[in-house]
ROTOR-121110 format. One record per residue (C-alpha): x, z, y. Coordinates in Angstrom, 3 decimals. Example, Ala and Ser with C-alpha at 12.3 -4.5 7.8 and 13.67 -1.06 7.14 Angstrom:
BEGIN
@east->12.300&up->7.800&north->-4.500
@east->13.670&up->7.140&north->-1.060
This chain:
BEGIN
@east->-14.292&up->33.003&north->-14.664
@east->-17.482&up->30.757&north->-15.121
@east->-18.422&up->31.632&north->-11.847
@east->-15.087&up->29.354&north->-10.906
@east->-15.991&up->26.823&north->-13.476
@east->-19.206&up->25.849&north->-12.028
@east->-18.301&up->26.115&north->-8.711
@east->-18.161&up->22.470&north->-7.151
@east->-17.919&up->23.601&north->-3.488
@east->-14.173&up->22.107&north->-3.130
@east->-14.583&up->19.333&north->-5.907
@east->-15.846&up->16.834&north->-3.046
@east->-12.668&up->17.367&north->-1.049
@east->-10.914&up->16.727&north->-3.717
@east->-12.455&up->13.869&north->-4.916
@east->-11.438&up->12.168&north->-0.984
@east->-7.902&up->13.421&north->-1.186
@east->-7.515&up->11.673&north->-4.195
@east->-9.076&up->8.650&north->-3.177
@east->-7.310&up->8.443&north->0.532
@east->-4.048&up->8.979&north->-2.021
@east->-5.050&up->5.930&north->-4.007
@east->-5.551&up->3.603&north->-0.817
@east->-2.259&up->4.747&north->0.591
@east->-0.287&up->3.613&north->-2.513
@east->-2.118&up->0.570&north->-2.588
@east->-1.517&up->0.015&north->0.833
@east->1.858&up->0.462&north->0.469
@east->2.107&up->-1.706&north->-2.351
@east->0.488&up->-4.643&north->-0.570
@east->2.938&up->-3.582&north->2.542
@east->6.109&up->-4.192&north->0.447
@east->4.916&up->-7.215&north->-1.172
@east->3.575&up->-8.856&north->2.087
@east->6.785&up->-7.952&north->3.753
@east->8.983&up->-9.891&north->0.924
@east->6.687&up->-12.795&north->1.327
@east->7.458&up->-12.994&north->5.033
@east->11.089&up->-12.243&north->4.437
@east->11.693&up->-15.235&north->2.204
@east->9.252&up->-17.641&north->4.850
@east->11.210&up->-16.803&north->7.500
@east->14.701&up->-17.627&north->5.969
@east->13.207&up->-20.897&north->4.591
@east->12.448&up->-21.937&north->7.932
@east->15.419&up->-20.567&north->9.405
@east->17.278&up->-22.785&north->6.836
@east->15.141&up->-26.363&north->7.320
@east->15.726&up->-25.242&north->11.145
@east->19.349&up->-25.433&north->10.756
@east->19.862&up->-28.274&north->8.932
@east->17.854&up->-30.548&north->10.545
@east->20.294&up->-30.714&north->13.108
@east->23.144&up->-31.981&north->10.667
C-alpha cells in the first residue's frame, strides 16, 4: 500500500486531464456567453434595419 502512495508515475497525467477539463468548461462558458451577446446584436440591428424603412 505505500508503495501506491508514493507512487507519482500517473499523478502528471492527471494533473493535464484536469487542467484540459478546466479550459473546456471555461471555454464553454465564454462560448455560451459570447453567443448570447451576438444573439441580442444581431436582433438589435435586425430591428433598427426594419424600421428605418417606416
Amino acid at each position: 500500500m505505500r508503495e501506491l502512495w508514493k507512487d507519482t508515475e500517473g499523478l502528471t497525467t492527471v494533473e493535464y486531464a484536469l487542467l484540459l477539463a478546466l479550459v473546456v468548461v471555461a471555454g464553454i462558458a465564454a462560448w455560451q456567453g459570447l453567443g448570447t451577446q451576438v444573439g441580442t446584436t444581431v436582433n438589435a440591428s435586425s430591428g433598427t434595419i426594419a424600421n428605418a424603412g417606416t
